[in-house]
TORVEX-541352 format. One line per 5 residues: their letters; for each residue x, y, z of N, C-alpha, C, CB. Coordinates in steps of 0.05 Angstrom, whole numbers, plus 5000, padded with zeros to 4 digits. Glycine has a CB too. Layout:
// residues N
a = X:Y:Z:X:Y:Z:X:Y:Z:X:Y:Z ~ ...
This chain:
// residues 136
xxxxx = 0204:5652:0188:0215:5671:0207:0196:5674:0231:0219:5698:0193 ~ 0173:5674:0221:0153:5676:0249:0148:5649:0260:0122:5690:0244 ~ 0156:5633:0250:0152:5608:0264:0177:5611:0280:0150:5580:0245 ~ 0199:5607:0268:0231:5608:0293:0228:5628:0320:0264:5625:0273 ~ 0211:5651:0308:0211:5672:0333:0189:5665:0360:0201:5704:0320
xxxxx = 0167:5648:0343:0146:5636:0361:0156:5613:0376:0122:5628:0346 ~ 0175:5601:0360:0190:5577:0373:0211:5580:0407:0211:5570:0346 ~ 0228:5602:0394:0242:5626:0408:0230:5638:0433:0242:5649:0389 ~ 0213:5641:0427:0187:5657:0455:0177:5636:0471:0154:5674:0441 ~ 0170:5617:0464:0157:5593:0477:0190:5581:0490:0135:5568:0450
xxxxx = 0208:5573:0483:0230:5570:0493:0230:5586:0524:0251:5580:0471 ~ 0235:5605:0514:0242:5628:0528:0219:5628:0551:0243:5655:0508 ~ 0206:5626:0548:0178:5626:0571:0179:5597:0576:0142:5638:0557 ~ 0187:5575:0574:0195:5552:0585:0214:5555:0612:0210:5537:0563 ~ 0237:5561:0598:0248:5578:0616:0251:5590:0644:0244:5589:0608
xxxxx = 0245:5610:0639:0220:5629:0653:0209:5618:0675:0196:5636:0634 ~ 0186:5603:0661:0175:5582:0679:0184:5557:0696:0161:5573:0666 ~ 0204:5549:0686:0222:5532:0701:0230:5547:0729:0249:5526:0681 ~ 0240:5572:0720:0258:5586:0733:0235:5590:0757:0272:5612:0717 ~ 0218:5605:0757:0192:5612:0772:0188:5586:0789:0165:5618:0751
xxxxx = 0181:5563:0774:0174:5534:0794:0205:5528:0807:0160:5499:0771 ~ 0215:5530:0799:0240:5509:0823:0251:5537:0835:0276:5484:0803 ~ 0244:5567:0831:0255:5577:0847:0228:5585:0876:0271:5600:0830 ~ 0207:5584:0866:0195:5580:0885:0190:5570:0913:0190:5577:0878 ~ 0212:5548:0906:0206:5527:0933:0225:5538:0953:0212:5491:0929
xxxxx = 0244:5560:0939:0257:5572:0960:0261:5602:0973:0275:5565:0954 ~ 0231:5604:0954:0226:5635:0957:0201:5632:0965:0229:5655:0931 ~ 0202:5625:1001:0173:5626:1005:0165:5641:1038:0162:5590:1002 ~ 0151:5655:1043:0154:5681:1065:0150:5663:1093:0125:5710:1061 ~ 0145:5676:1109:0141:5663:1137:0117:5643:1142:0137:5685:1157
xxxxx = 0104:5648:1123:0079:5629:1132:0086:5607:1108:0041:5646:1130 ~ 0100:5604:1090:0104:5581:1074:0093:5583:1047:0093:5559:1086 ~ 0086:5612:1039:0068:5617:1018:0090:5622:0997:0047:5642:1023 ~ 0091:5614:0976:0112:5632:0955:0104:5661:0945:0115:5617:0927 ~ 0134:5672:0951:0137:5695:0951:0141:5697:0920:0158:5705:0972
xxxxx = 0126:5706:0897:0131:5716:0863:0149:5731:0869:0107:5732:0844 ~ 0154:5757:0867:0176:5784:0866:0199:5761:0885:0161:5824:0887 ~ 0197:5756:0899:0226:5746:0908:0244:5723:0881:0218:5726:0943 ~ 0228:5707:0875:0238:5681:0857:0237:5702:0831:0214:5646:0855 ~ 0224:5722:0819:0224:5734:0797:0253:5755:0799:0193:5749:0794
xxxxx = 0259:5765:0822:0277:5779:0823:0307:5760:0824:0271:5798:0846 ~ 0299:5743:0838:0326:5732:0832:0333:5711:0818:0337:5726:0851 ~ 0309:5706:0786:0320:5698:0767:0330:5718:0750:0304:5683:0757 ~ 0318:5746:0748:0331:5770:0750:0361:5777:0747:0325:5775:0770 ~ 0365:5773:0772:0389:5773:0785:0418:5756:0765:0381:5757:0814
xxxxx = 0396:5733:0770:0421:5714:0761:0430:5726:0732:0411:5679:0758 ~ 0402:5730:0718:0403:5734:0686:0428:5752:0678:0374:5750:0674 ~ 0417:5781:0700:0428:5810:0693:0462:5794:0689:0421:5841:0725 ~ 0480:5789:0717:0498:5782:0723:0512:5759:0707:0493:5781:0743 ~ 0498:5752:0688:0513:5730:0662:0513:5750:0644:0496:5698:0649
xxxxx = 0495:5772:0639:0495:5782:0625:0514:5811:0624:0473:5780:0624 ~ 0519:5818:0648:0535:5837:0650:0565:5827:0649:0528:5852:0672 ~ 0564:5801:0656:0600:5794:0651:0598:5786:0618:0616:5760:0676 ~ 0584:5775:0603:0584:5773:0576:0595:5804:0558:0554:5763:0570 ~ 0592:5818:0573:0583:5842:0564:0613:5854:0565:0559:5858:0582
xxxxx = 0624:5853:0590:0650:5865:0604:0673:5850:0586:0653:5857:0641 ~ 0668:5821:0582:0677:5805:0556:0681:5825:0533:0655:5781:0547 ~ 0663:5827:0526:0657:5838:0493:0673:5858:0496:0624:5847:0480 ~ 0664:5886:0509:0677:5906:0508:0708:5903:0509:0667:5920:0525 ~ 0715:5886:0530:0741:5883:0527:0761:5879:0491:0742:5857:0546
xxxxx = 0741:5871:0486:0756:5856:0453:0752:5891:0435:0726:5817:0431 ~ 0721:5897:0438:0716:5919:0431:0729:5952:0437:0696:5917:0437 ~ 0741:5951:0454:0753:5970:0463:0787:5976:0450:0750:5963:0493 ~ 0796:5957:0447:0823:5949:0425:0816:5959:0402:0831:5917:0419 ~ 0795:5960:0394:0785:5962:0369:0776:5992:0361:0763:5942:0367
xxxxx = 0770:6010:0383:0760:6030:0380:0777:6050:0373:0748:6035:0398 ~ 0776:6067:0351:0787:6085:0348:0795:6103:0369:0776:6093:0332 ~ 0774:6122:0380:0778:6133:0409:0805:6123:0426:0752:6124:0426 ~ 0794:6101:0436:0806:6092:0458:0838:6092:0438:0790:6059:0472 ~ 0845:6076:0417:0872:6075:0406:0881:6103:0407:0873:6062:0376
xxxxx = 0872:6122:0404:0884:6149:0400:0889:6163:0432:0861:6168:0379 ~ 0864:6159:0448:0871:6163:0474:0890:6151:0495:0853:6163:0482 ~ 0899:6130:0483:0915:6113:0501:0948:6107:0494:0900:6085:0502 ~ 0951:6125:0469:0974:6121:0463:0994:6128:0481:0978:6132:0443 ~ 0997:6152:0504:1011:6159:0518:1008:6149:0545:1012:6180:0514
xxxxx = 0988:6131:0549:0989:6118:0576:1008:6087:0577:0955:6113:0585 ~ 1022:6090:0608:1037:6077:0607:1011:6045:0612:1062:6088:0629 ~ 1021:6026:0599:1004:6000:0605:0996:5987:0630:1016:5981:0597 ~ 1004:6005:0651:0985:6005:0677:0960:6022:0675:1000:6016:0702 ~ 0964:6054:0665:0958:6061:0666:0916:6053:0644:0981:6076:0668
xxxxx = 0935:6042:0615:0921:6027:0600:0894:6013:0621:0943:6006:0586 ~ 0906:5990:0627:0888:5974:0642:0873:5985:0661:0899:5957:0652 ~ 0876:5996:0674:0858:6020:0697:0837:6024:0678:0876:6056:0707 ~ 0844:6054:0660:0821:6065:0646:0806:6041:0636:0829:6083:0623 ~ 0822:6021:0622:0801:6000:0606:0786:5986:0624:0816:5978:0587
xxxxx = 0786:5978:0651:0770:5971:0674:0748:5985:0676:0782:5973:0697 ~ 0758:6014:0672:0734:6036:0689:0716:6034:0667:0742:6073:0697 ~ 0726:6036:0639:0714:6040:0619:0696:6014:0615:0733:6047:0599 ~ 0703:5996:0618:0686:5969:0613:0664:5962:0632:0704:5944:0613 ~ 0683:5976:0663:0661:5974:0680:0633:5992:0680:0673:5976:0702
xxxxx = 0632:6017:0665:0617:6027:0656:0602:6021:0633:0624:6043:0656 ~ 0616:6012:0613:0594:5999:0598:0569:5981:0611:0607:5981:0581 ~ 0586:5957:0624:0564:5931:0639:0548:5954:0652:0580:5902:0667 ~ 0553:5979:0670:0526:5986:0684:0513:5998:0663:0526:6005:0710 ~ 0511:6011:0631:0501:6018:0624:0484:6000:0598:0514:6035:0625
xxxxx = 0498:5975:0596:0491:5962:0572:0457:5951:0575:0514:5937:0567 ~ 0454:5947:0605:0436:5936:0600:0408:5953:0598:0437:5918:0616 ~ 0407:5979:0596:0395:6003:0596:0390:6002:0565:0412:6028:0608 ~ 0404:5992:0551:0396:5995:0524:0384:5975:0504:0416:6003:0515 ~ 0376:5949:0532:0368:5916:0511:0338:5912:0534:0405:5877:0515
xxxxx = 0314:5896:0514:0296:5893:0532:0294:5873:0542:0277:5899:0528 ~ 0276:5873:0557:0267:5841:0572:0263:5818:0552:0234:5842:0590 ~ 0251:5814:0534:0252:5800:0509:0278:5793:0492:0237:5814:0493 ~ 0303:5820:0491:0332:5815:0490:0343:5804:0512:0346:5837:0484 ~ 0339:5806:0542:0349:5785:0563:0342:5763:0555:0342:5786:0590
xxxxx = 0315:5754:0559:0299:5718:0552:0313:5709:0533:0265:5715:0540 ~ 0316:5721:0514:0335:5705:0482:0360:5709:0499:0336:5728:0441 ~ 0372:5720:0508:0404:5721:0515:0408:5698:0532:0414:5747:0532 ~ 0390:5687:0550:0386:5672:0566:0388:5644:0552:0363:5680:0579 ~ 0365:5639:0535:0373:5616:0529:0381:5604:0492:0351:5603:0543
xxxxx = 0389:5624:0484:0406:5617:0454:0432:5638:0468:0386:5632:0414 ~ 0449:5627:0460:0476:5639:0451:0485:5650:0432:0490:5627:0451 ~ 0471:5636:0402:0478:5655:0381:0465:5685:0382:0471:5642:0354 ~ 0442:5680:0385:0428:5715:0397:0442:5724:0426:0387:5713:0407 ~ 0454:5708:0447:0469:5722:0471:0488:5740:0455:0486:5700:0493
xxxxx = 0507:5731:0431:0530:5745:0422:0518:5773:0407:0548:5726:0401 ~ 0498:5765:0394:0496:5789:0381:0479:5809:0396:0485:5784:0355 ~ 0458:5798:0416:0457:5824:0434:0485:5836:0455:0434:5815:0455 ~ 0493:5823:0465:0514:5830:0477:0535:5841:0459:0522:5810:0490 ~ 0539:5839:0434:0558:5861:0409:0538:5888:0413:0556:5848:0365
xxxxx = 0510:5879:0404:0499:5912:0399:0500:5924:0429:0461:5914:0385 ~ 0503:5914:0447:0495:5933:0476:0517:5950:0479:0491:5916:0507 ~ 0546:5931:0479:0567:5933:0471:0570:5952:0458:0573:5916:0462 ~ 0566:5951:0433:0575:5982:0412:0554:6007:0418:0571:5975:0371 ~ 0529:6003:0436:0511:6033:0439:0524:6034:0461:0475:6036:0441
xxxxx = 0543:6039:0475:0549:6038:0502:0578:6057:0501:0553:6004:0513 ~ 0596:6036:0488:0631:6038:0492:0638:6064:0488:0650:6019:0471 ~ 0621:6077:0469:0630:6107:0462:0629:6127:0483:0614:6119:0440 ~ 0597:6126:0493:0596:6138:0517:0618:6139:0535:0579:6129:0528 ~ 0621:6111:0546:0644:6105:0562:0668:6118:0560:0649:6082:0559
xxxxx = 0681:6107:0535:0704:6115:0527:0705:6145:0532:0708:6108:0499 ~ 0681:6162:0521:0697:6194:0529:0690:6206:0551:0691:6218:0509 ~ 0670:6186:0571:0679:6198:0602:0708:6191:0613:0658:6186:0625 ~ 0729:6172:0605:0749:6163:0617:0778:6172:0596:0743:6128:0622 ~ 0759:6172:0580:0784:6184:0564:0787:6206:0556:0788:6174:0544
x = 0806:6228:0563:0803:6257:0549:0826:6268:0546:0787:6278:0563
């Protein structure tokens, strides 16, 4: 187990580092120096934004599933459905990632079988919240 996770981490900081060197050459200030916070932010960037549509994914499946939401949506007409489930999902993605760390991004980043299951758990600490600001 501590070998796979050490394996896992070194991956992950491969990565990382990749990301850092080739984004460098285009993150570099007026005098030609590389700019760190610029290439760090917008590997960042990229990460958050795979990670927030993964996310908007999930909930979607998750949200069918929720008790709440089935009971609150019985009387909306199926326009109305899709609206709330937008707002509602779109609130999850801004909140999901408030609840996974930088170490849950790096693994999300580069395994998939850990992308799913972080993206389930962000997913389920999230949807409830959601669900009863939009639904009442």
């Amino acid at each position: 187990m501590k070998r796979q996770a050490t394996k896992c981490i070194g991956s992950a900081a491969a990565v990382i580092g990749s990301a850092l060197a080739l984004g460098g050459c285009a993150a570099t200030t007026g005098t030609g120096v590389m700019d760190a916070n610029s290439t760090i932010g917008a590997a960042n960037n990229v990460g958050m934004a795979i990670f927030k549509a993964a996310v908007n994914q999930q909930c979607q499946a998750q949200l069918q599933n929720n008790q709440y939401w089935r009971l609150g949506s019985v009387l909306m007409t199926s326009e109305k459905q899709a609206e709330v489930a937008s707002n509602v999902c779109s609130c999850v993605s801004e909140k999901a990632p408030q609840s996974v760390t930088i170490v849950d991004l790096t693994t999300a980043a580069v395994d998939p079988a850990a992308r799913n299951v972080i993206v389930a758990r962000a997913v389920s600490n999230t949807l409830q919240q959601c669900v009863g600001e939009f639904v009442k």
